[in-house]
N, C-alpha and C positions, 0 to 999 in steps of 0.2 A: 623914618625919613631916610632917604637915598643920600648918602655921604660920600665925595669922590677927595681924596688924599692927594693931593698933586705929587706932593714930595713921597707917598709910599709908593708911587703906581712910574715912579722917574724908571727904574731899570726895566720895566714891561713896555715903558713907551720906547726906550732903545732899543729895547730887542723885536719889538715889534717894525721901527726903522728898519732896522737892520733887513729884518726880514720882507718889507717892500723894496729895499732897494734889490737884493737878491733876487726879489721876483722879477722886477724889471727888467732881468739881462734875456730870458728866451725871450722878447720882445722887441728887446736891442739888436741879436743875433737876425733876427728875423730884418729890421728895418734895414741895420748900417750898411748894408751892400746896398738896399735899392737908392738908399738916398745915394751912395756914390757911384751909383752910375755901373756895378760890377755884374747887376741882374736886375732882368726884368720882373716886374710886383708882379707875385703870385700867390693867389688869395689860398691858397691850400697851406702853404707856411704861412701865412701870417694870420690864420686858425690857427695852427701850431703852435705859433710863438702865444697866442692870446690863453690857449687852454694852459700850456705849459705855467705860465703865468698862473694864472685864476688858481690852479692845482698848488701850487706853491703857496698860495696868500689862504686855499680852503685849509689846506696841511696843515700851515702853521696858527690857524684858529684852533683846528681841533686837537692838534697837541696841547696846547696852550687849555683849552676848556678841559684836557682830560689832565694835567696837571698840575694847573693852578689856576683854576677858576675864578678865583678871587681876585685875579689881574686881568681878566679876559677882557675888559673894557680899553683899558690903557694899552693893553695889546695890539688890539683891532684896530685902535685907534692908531697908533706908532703906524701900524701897517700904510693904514692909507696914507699919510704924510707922507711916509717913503715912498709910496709911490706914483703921488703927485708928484713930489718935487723931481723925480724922474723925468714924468710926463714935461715938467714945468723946464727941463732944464735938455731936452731936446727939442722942446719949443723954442726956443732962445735960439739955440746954437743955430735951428734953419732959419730963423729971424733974420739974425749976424750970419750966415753964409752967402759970401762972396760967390757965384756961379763965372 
């Protein structure tokens, strides 16, 4: 039977945080000028910022499954949390921006 440890899998969900919030920045690079207004949205960065991203979050799986496979779950997982709460926390800020 399938047994998930919360308390052993604690430092693979941090590091896997970590490593969404990391991934979120070529995505951020890409957004924070259009949202202020510094340049016009151009879908060819903002591929960029998206792959840049995606390469970051495939990376740090597959490091992760070639050296400790036994944490890959709580990994993966850390991962996305990090990088919702991103997602979640630029949603906000254009919620609360005053124009």
């Amino acid at each position: 039977m399938f047994e998930f440890d919360f308390a052993h899998h604690i430092p693979s969900i941090v590091a896997g945080v970590i490593v969404g919030l990391l991934a979120f920045a070529p995505l951020l690079v890409a957004l924070v000028p259009v949202l202020r207004r510094k340049r016009e949205a151009n879908m060819t960065v903002g591929f960029m910022g998206v792959f840049a991203s995606f390469l970051v979050l495939f990376l740090g799986v597959i490091v992760t499954y070639l050296l400790a496979r036994p944490v890959l779950v709580g990994f993966a997982a850390g991962e996305i949390i990090g990088f919702f709460l991103c997602w979640l926390a630029v949603a906000i800020a254009l919620m609360l921006k005053k124009d």
